[in-house]
C-alpha positions in Angstrom: 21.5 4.9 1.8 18.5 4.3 -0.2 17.4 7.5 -1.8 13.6 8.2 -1.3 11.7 7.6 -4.0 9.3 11.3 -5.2 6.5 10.8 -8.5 6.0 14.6 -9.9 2.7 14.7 -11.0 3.0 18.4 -12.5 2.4 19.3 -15.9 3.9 22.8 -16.5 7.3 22.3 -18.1 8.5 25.6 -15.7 7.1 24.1 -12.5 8.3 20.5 -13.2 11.5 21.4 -13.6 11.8 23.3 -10.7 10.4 20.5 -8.9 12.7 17.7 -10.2 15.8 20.2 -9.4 14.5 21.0 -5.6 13.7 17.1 -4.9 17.1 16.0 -6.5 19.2 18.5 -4.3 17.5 17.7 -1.2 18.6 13.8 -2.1 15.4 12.4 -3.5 15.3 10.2 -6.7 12.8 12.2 -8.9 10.2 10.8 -11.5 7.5 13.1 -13.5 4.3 12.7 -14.8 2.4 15.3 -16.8 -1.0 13.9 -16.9 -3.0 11.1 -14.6 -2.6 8.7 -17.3 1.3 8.4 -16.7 0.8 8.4 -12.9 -1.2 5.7 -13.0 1.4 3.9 -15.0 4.6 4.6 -12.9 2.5 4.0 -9.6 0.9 0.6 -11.2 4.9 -0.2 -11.8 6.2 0.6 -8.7 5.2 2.5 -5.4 7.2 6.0 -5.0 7.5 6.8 -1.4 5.2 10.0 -1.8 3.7 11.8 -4.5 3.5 15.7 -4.9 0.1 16.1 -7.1 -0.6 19.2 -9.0 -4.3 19.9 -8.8 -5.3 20.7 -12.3 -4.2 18.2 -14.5 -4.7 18.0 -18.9 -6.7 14.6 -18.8 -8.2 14.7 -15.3 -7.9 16.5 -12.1 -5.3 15.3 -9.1 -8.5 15.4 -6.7 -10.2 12.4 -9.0 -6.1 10.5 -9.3 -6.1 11.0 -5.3 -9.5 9.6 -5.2 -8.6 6.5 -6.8 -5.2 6.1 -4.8 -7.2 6.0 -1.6 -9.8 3.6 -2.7 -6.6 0.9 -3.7 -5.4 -1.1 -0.8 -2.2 -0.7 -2.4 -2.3 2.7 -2.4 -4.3 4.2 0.8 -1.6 4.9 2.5 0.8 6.3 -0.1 1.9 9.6 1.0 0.2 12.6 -1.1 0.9 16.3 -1.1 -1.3 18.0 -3.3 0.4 20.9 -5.0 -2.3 23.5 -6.4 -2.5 27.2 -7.2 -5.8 27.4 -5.7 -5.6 29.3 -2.6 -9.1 28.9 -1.0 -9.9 27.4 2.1 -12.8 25.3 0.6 -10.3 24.0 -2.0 -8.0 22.9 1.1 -10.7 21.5 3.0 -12.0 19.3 0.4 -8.7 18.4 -1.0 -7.5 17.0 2.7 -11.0 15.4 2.9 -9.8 13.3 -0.3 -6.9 12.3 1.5 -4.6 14.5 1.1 -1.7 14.3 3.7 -0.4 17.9 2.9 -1.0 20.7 0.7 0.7 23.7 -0.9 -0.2 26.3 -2.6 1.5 27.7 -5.7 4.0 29.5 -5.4 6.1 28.1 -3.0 9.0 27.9 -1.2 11.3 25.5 -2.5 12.5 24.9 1.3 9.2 25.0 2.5 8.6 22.5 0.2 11.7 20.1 0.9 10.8 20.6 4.6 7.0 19.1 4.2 8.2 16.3 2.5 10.8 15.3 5.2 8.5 15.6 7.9 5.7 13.5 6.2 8.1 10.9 5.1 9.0 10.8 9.1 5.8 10.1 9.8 4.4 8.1 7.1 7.6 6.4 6.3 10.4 7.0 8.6 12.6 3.9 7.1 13.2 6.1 3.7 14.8 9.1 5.8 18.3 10.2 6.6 17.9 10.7 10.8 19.6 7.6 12.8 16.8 5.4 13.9 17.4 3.8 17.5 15.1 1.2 19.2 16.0 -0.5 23.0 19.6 -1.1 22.4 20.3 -1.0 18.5 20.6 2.2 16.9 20.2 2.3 12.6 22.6 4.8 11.2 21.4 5.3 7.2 23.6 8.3 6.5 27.0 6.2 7.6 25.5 2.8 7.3 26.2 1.6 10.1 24.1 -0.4 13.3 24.9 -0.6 16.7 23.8 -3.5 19.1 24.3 -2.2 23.1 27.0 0.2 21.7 28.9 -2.6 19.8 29.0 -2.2 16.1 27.3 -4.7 14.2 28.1 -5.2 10.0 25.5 -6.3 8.3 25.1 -7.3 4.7 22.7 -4.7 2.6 19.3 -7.1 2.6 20.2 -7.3 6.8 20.3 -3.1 7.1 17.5 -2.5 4.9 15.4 -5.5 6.9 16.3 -4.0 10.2 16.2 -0.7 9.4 12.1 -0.8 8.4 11.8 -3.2 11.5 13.2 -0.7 13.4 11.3 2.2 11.7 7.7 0.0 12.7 8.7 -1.3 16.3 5.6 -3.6 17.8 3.9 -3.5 14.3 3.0 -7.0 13.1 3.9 -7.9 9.4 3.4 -10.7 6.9 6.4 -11.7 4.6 4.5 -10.1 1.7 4.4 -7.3 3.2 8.2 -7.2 4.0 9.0 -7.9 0.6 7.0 -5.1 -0.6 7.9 -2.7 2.4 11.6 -3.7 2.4 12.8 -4.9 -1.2 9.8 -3.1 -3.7 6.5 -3.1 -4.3 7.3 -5.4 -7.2 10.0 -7.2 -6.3 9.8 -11.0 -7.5 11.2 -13.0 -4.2 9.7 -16.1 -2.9 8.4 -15.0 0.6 10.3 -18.0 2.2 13.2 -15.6 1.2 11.9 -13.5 4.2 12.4 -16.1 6.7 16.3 -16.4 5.6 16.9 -12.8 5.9 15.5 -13.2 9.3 17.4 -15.7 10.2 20.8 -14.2 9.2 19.4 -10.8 11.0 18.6 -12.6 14.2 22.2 -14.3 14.4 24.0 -10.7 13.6 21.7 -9.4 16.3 23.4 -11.9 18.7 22.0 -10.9 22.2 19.0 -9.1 21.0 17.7 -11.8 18.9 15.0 -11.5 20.6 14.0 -8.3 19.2 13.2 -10.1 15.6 9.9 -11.7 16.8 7.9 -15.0 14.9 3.9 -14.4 14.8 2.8 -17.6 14.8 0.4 -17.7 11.2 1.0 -14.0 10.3 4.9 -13.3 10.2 7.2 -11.2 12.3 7.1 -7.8 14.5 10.1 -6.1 16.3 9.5 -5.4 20.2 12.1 -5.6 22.8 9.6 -7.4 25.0 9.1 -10.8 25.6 7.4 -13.1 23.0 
């Protein structure tokens, strides 16, 4: 399984450790940041799949970096918990007005903490989490790698799982090859997008009966539905 991916945007040396060490043992691949410069930089590399954002900042404040990620296309939707020692309700308000999907105040729970994370990335991106992911008749096990087709096991190469496991994550959702390649192989992955169509190829035959699912848009790309075309 493909370990979610966390940016630390934290500063303190004490707090960022603390952080690295809670995200790492809950099974998340960790990067830090201690200012909004070197956000900007890992984020303009590659997309995490969410970012926990300390408030107050050396060279800026999160609030303005959390502005800027919401004005991006690229980055509207990236999932933010703002992480702050400010306690007042005004400071909440106005930092879920920016766009924040979550917030918690210093000090916290490391629990709480690893719990807010999993249920944002379930909603925001439930392809990056460990639960089994099931869809009319296939069912996407990530913790034993393994898919199911009408209760028959299916192997499928690593591209194949990681295709259908976002396809299944986004049923009846229409996307573009770019934005398979970005959503399924990485934000900066260098793949020609006619790639996409041979992975979906290969994934329709090792669906066999359910083919079906694994839907052509004519002149925008492909969704998943278990409906007819």
């Amino acid at each position: 399984m493909t370990q979610p991916q966390v940016l630390l945007v934290e500063d303190e040396p004490a707090i960022a450790e603390l952080l690295r060490f809670t995200m790492q043992g809950a099974g998340f691949a960790t990067t830090l940041a201690i200012d909004v410069q070197q956000a900007r930089s890992q984020i303009a590399e590659a997309l995490p799949h969410v970012v926990l954002l300390d408030w107050m900042l050396p060279d800026s404040s999160g609030l303005a970096l959390l502005s800027e990620l919401r004005r991006d296309p690229r980055t509207a939707a990236l999932p933010v918990i703002m992480l702050t020692a400010k306690g007042m309700e005004e400071d909440k308000v106005r930092g879920l007005n920016e766009g924040a999907d979550d917030y918690v105040t210093k000090p916290f729970s490391p629990k709480e903490l690893v719990a807010r994370v999993q249920a944002l990335l379930r909603r925001k991106a439930p392809e990056v989490g460990s639960q089994a992911l099931t869809y009319g008749a296939i069912m996407v096990d990530a913790e034993r790698l393994q898919v199911s087709v009408a209760e028959r096991p299916v192997a499928l190469d690593q591209a194949e799982f990681k295709l259908l496991r976002f396809l299944v994550a986004h049923p009846e959702r229409i996307f573009s090859r770019a934005q398979l390649l970005d959503k399924v192989w990485g934000d900066h992955t260098f793949i020609e997008e006619r790639t996409v169509d041979v992975h979906i190829m290969r994934l329709r035959k090792s669906l066999g009966e359910l083919s079906h699912y694994v839907q052509t848009v004519r002149g925008v790309g492909y969704k998943f539905s278990a409906s007819g075309e």
